[in-house]
SETI-649202 format. One record per residue (C-alpha): residue number from 1; x, y negated, z negated. Coordinates in nm, 4 decimals. Layout:
BEGIN
ATOM   n        u        v        w
ATOM NUM        X        Y        Z
...
# end
This chain:
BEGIN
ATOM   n        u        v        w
ATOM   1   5.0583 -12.5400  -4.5763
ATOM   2   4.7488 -12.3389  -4.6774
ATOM   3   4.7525 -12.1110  -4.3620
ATOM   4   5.1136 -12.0394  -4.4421
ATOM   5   5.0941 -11.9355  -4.8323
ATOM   6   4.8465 -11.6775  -4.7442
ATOM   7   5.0515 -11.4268  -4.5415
ATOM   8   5.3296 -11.5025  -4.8259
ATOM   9   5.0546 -11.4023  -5.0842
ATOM  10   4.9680 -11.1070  -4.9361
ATOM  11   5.3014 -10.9350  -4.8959
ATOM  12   5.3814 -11.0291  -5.2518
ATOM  13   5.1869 -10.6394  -5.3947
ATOM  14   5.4392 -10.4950  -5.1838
ATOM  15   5.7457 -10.7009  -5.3460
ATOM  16   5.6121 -10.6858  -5.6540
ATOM  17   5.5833 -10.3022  -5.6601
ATOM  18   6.0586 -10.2785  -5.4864
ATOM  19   6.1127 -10.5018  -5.7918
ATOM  20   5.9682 -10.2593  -6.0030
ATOM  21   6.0844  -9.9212  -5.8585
ATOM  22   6.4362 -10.0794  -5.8665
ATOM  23   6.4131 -10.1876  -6.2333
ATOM  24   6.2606  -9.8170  -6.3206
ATOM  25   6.6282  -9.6923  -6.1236
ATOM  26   6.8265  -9.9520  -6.3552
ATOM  27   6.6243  -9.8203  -6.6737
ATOM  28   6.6686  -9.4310  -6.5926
ATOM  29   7.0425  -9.4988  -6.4999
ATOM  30   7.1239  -9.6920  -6.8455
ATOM  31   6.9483  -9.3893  -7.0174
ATOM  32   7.1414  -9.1282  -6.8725
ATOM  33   7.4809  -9.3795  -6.9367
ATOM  34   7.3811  -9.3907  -7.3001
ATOM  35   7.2965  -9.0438  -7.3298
ATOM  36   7.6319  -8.9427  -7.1733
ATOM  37   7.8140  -9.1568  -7.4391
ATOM  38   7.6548  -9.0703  -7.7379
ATOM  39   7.7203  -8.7255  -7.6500
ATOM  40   8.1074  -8.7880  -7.6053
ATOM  41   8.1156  -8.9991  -7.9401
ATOM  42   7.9647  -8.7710  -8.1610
ATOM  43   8.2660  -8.5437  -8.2011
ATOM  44   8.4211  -8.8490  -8.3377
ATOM  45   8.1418  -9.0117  -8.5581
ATOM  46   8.1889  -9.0607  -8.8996
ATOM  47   7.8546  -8.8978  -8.9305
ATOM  48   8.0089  -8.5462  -8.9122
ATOM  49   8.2276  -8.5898  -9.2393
ATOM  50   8.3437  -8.2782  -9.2666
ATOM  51   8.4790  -8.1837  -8.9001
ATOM  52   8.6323  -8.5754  -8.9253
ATOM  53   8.8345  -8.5609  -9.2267
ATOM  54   9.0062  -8.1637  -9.0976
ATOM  55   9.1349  -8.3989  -8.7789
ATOM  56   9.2207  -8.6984  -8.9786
ATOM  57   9.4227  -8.5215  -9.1911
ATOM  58   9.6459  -8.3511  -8.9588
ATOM  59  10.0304  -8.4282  -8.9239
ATOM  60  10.0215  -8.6957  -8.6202
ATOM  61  10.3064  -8.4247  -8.4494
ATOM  62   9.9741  -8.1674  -8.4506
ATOM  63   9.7234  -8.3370  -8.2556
ATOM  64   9.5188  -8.0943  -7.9659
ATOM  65   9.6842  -8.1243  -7.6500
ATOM  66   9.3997  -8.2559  -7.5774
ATOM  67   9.4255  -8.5521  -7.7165
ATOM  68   9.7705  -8.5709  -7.6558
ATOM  69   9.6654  -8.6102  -7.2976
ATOM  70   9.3887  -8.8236  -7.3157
ATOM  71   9.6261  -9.1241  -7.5163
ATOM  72   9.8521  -9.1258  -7.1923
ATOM  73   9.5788  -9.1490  -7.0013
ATOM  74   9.3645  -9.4000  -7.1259
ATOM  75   9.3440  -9.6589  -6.8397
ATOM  76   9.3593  -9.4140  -6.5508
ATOM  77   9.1450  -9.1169  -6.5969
ATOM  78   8.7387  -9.1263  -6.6358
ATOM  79   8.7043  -8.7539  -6.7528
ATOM  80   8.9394  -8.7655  -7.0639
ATOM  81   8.7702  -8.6634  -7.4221
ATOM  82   8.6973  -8.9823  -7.6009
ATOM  83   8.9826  -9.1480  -7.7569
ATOM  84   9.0032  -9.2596  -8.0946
ATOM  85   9.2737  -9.5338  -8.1919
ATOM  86   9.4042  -9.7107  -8.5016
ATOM  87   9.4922 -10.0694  -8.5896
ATOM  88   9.8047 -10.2693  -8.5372
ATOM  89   9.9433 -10.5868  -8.4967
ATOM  90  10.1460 -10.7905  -8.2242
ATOM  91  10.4927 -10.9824  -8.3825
ATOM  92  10.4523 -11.2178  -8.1094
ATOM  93  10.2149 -11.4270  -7.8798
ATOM  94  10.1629 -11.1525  -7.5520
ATOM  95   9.8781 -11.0647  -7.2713
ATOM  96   9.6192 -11.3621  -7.4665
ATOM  97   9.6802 -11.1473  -7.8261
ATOM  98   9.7725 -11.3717  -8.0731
ATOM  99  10.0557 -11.2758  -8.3432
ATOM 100   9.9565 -11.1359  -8.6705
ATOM 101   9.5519 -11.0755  -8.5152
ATOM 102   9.4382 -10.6844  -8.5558
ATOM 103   9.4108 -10.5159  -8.2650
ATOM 104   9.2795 -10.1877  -8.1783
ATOM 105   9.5516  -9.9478  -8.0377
ATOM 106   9.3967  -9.7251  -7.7378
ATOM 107   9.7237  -9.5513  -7.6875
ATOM 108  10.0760  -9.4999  -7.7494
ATOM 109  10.3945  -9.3845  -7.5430
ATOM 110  10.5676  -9.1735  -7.8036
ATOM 111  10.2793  -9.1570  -8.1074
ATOM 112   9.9795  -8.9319  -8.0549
ATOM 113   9.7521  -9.1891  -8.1879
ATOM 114   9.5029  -9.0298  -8.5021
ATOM 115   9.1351  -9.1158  -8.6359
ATOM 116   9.1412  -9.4707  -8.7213
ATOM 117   9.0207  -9.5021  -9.1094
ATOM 118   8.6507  -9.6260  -8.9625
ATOM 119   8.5667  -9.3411  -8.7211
ATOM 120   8.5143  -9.5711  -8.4245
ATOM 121   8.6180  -9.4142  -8.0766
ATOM 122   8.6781  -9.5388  -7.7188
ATOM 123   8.3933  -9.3286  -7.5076
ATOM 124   8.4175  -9.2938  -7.1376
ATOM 125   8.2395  -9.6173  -7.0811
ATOM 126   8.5183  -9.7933  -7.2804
ATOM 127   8.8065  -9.6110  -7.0542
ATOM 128   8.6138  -9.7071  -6.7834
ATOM 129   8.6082 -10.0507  -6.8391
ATOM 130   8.9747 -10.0059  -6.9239
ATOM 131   9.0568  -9.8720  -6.6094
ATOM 132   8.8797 -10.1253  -6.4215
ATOM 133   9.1115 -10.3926  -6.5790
ATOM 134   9.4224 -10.2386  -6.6078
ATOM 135   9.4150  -9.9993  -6.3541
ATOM 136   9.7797  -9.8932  -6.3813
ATOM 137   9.9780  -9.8846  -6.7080
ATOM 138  10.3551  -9.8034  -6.7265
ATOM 139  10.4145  -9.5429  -6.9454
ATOM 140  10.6076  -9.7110  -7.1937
ATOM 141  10.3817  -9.9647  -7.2517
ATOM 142  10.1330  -9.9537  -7.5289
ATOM 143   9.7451 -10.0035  -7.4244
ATOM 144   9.5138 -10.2268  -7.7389
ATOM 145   9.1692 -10.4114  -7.7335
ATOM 146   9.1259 -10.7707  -7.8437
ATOM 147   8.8514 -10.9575  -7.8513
ATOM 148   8.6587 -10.7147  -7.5745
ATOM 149   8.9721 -10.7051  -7.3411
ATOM 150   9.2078 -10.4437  -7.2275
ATOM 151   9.5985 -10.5369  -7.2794
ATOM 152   9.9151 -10.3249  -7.1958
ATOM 153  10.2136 -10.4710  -7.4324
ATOM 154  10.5550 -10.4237  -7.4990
ATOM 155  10.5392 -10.1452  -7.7670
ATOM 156  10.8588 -10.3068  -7.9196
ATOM 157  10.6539 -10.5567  -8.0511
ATOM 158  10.3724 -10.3555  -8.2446
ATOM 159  10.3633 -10.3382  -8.5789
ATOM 160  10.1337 -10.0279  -8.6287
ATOM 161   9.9875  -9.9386  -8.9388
ATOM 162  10.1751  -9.6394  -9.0733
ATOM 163   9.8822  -9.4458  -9.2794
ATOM 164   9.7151  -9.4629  -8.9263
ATOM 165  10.0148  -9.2498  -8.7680
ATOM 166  10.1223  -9.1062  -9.0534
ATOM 167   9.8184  -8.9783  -9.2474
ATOM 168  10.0018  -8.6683  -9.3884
ATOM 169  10.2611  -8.9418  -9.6590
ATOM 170  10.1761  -9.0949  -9.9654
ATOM 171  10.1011  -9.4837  -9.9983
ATOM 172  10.1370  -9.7057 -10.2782
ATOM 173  10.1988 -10.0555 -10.1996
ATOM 174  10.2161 -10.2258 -10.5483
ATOM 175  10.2987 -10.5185 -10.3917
ATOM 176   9.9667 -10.5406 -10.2513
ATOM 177   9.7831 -10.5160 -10.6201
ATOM 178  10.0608 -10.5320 -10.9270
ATOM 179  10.4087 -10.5654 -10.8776
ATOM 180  10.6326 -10.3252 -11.0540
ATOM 181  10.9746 -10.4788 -11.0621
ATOM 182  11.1852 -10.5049 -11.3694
ATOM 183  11.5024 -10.6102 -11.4730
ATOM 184  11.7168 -10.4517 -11.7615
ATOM 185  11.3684 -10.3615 -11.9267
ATOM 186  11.2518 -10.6768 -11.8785
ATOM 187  10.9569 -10.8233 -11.6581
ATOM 188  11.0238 -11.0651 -11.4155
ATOM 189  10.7549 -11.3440 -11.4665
ATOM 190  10.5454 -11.4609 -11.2270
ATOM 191  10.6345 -11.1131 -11.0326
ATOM 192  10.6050 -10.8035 -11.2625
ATOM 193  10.2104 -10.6989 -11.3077
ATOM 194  10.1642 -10.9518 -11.0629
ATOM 195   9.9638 -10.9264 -10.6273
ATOM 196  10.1926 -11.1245 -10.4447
ATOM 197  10.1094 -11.3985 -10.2115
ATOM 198  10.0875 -11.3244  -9.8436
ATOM 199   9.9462 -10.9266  -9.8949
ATOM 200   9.5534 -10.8867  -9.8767
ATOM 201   9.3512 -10.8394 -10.1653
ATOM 202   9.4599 -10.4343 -10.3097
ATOM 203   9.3193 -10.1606 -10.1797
ATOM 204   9.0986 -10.1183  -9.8649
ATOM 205   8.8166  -9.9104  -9.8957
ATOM 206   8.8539  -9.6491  -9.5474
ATOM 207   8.4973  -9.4922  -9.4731
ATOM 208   8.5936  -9.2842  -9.2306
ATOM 209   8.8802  -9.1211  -9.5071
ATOM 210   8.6091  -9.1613  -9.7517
ATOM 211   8.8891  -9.2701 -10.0351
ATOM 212   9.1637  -9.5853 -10.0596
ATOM 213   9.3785  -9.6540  -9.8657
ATOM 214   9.6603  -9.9024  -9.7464
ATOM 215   9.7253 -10.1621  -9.5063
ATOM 216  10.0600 -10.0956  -9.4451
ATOM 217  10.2078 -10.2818  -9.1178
ATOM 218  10.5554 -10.1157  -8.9719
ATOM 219  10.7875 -10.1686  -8.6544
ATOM 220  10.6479  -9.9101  -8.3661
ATOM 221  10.9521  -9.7756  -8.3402
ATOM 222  11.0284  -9.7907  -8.6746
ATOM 223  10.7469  -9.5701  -8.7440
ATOM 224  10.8601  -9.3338  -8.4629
ATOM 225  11.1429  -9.2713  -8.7000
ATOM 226  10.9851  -9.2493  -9.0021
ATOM 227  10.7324  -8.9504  -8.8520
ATOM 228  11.0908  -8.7676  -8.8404
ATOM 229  11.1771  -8.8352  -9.1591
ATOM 230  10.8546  -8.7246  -9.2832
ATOM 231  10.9296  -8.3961  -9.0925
ATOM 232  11.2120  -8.2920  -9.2657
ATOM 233  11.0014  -8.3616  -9.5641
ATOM 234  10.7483  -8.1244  -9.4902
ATOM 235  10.9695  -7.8704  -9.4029
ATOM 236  11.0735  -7.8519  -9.7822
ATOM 237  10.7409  -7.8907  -9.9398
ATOM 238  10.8115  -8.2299  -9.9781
ATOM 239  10.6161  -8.5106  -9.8737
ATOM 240  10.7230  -8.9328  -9.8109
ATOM 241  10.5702  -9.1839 -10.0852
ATOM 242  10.6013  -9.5412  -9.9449
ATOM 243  10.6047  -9.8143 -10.1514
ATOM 244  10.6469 -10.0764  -9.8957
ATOM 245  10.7039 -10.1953  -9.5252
ATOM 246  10.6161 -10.4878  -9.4055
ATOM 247  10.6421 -10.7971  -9.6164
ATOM 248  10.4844 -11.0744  -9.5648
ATOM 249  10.7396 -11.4060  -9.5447
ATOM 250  10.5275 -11.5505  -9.8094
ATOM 251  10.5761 -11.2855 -10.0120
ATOM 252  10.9493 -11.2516  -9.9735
ATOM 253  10.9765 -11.6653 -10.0818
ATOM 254  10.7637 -11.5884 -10.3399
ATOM 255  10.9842 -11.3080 -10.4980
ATOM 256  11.3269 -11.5015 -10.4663
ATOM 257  11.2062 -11.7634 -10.6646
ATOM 258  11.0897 -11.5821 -10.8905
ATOM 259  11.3903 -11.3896 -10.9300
ATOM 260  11.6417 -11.6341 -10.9099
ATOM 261  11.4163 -11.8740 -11.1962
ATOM 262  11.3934 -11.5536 -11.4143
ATOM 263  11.7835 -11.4607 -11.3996
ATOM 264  11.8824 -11.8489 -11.4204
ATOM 265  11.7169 -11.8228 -11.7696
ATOM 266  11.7946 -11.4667 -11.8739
ATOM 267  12.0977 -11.3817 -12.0203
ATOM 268  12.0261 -11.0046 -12.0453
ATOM 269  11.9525 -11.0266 -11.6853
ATOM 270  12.2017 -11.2511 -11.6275
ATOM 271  12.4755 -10.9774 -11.8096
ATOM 272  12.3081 -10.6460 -11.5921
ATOM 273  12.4586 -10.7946 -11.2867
ATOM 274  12.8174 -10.6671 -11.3410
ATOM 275  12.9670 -10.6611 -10.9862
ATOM 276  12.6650 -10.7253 -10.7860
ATOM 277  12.4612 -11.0362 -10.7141
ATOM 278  12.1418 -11.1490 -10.7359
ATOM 279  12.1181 -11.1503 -10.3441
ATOM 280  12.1505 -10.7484 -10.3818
ATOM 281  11.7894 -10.7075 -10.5010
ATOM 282  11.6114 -10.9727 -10.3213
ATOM 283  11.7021 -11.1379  -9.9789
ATOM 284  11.7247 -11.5239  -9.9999
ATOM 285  11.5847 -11.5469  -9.6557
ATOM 286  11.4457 -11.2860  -9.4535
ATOM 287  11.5094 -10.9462  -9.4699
ATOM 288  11.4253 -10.6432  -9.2554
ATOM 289  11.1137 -10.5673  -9.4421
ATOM 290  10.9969 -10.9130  -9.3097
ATOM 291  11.0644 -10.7655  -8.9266
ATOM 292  10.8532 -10.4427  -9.0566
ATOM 293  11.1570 -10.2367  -9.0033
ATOM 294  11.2207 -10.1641  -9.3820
ATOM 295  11.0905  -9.8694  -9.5514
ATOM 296  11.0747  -9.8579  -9.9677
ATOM 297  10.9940  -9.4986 -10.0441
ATOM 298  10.9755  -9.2247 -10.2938
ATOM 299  10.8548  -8.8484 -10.2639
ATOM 300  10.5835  -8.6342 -10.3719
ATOM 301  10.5293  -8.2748 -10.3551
ATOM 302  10.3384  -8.1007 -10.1648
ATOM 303  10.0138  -8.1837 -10.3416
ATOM 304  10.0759  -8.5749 -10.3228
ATOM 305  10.2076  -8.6015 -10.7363
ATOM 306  10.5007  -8.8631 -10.7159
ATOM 307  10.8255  -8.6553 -10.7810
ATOM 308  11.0745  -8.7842 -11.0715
ATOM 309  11.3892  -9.0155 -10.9309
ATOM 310  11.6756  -9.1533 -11.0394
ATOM 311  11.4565  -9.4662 -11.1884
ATOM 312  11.1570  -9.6474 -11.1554
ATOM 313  11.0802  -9.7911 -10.7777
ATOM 314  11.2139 -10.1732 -10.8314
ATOM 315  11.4336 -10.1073 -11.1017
ATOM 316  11.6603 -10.4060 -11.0540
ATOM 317  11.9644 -10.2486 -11.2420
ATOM 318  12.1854 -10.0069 -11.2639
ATOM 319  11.9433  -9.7522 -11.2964
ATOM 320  11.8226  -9.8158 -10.9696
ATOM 321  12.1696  -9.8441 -10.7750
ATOM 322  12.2645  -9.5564 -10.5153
ATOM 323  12.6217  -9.6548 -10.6034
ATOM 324  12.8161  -9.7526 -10.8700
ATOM 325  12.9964 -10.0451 -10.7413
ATOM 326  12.8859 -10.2749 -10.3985
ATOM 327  12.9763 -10.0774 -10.0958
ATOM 328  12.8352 -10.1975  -9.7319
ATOM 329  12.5553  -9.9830  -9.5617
ATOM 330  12.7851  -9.8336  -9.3033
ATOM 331  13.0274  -9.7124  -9.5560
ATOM 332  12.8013  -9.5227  -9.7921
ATOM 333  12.8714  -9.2110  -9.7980
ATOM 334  12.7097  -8.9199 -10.0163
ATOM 335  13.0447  -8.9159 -10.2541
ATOM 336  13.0080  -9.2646 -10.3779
ATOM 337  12.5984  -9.1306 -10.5103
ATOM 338  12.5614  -9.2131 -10.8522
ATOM 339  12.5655  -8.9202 -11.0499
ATOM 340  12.2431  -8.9518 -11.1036
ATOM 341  12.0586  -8.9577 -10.7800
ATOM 342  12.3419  -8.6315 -10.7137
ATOM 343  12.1401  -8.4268 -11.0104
ATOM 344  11.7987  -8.5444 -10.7897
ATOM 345  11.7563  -8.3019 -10.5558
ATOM 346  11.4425  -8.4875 -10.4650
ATOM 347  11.6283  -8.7984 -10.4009
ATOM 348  11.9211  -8.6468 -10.2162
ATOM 349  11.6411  -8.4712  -9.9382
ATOM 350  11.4888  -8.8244  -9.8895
ATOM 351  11.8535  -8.9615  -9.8409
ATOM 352  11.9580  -8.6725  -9.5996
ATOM 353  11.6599  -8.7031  -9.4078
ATOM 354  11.6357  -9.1136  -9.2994
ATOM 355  11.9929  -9.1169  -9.2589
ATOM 356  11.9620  -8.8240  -8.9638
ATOM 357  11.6423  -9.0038  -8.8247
ATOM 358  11.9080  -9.2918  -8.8177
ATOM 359  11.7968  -9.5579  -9.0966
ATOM 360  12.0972  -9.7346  -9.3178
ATOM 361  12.1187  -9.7073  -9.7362
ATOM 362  12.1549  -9.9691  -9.9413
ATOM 363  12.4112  -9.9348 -10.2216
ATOM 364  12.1607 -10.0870 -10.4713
ATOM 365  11.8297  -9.9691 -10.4135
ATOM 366  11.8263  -9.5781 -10.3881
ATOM 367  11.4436  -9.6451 -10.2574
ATOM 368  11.5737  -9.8296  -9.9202
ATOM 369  11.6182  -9.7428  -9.6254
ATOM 370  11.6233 -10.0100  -9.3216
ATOM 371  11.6311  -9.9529  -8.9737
ATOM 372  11.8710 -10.1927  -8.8205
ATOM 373  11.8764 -10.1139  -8.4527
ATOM 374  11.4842 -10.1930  -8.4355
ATOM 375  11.5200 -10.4907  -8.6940
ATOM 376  11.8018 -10.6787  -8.4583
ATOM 377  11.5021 -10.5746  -8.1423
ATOM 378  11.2633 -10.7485  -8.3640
ATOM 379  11.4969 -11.0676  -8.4374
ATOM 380  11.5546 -11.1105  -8.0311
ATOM 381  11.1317 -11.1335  -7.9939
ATOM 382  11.0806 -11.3268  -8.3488
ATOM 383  11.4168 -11.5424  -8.4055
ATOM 384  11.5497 -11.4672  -8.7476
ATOM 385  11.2817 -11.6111  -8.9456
ATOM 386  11.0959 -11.3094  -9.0168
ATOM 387  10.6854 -11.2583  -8.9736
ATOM 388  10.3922 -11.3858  -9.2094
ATOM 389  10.0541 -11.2742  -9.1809
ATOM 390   9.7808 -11.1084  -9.4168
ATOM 391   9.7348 -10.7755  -9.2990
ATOM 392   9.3850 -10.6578  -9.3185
ATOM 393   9.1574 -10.4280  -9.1618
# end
């Protein structure tokens, strides 16, 4: 056994010193990998505040071409720029995603994708190891990472987060930090003043936009619409002020209750009905805000100061009615306005411009607008029971 070992133990210098030379060829490769990397990923570091925010805050319609190629590409080319992405949501179970979880949106078919809020970018090695799992995506699907993994998806059932695609509107989701709805002059308990269940806790604090921001969850394609809308804003110095979009199911329970306790026992609410019902304000079961496919908006000028309307945003009375009587969504037309959102010239551009980008009214709430095509889309992947998760970031 002796005479054996030996000529083992004196080839070993010579293994020994491949080992080594082969880890040195490992070591200098990973360096030049990182070095690569780093290089492509500073363009998009938070780091570098001021070249961030000028890209952040440009209309989604006006990223580089550049970038506009690089999001179609994402899982096929290696020599794209680096990609940055924002955060949505899936409405149902698909590619190992679970509903409701965050995911990180690599690309989109019909959205140039903008800065998400933290800075973070996909660098070549990331569209790499894209490619090498998914190495062809249609070009209608939509491309996210969960949990490490590379997943193409039915855009159809992305919920995206609006600010994220449409950094150039205005967000205040009350909803998500005090409630303003009132009846008649009245609070609604239990509502009014109130966070409502099923929304994450206020405001989320967005490095990379160095101020607050919203989550603010919406339909894919519903957002594809609302980009349009915010257009037409923009081309009269105008600018979109959402109050909400997606509502959590939680939420929407929580606010019938409330309403229909609070009415049961008002009589002055009770008496501002007139020829409307209760279910005209708030949705006994779900409603298309529930599907993300409902948009509650005002307007701001072009410096972001909220424009006067008709009323307050949740006004639950008259004030707040696009009509003067009940009329059905399809049959709204601009005659049967209120006088009073007819004097708005504010009101009447926001009205003009979701009904061209093809969302309905709703005779008493001169803030909605829902878009029913994608919200019926939504019910065929969902059922009719409408979505609940926290959205958070």
């Amino acid at each position: 056994m002796k005479k054996r070992a030996l000529p083992f133990r004196r080839r070993m210098p010579g293994l020994w010193a491949w080992l080594l030379a082969f880890a040195f060829c490992l070591l200098a490769l990973g360096a030049c990998s990182s070095s690569g990397q780093g290089a492509g990923q500073a363009s998009g570091s938070p780091s570098s505040s001021s070249a961030d925010l000028s890209v952040a805050s440009e209309p989604a319609g006006s990223q580089s071409q550049a970038q506009a190629s690089s999001s179609g590409a994402s899982a096929s080319s290696k020599s794209v720029a680096p990609l940055t992405y924002p955060t949505g949501w899936l409405a149902v179970d698909e590619g190992g995603v679970p509903a409701g979880e965050p995911v990180r949106i690599l690309s989109l078919p019909d959205i140039d994708v903008v800065a998400h809020r933290d800075g973070k970018v996909v660098g070549a090695s990331d569209q790499d190891r894209a490619s090498a799992q998914l190495p062809a995506v249609d070009a209608g699907q939509a491309l996210v990472e969960y949990g490490g993994s590379y997943v193409a998806v039915n855009p159809g059932s992305l919920l995206v987060n609006l600010p994220d695609v449409l950094p150039t509107a205005c967000y205040d989701i009350v909803y998500s930090y005090a409630a303003t709805s009132r009846c008649a002059g009245e609070d609604i308990p239990g509502v009014t003043g109130e966070r409502l269940p099923g929304y994450a806790d206020g405001l989320q604090q967005s490095a990379y936009w160095a101020d607050q921001r919203f989550a603010v969850p919406c339909a894919y394609r519903t957002a594809c619409k609302a980009i349009q809308v915010e257009a037409a804003l923009e081309a009269q110095g105008l600018r979109l002020l959402v109050f909400d979009a997606y509502r959590p199911m939680t939420a929407q329970y929580s606010l019938s209750d409330a309403f229909q306790t609070a009415f049961a026992s008002n009589p002055v609410m009770q008496g501002s009905l007139g020829a409307w019902s209760l279910s005209w304000y708030v949705a006994p079961g779900a409603s298309g805000h529930n599907f993300g496919t409902d948009l509650d908006v005002g307007a701001c000028d072009g410096e972001g100061n909220p424009l006067p309307m008709p009323s307050d945003f949740d006004a639950f009375d008259e004030t707040g009615h696009l009509t003067d009587m009940p009329i059905d969504s399809g049959a709204i037309t601009p005659g049967a306005y209120r006088q009073a959102v007819l004097e708005n010239d504010a009101c009447l551009a926001l009205h003009q411009a979701f009904v061209d980008a093809g969302f309905s009214e709703l005779a008493s709430e001169w803030w909605h607008f829902g878009d029913e095509e994608t919200e019926w889309a939504m019910h065929s992947l969902v059922g009719p029971g409408g979505l609940d998760f926290v959205a958070r970031l």
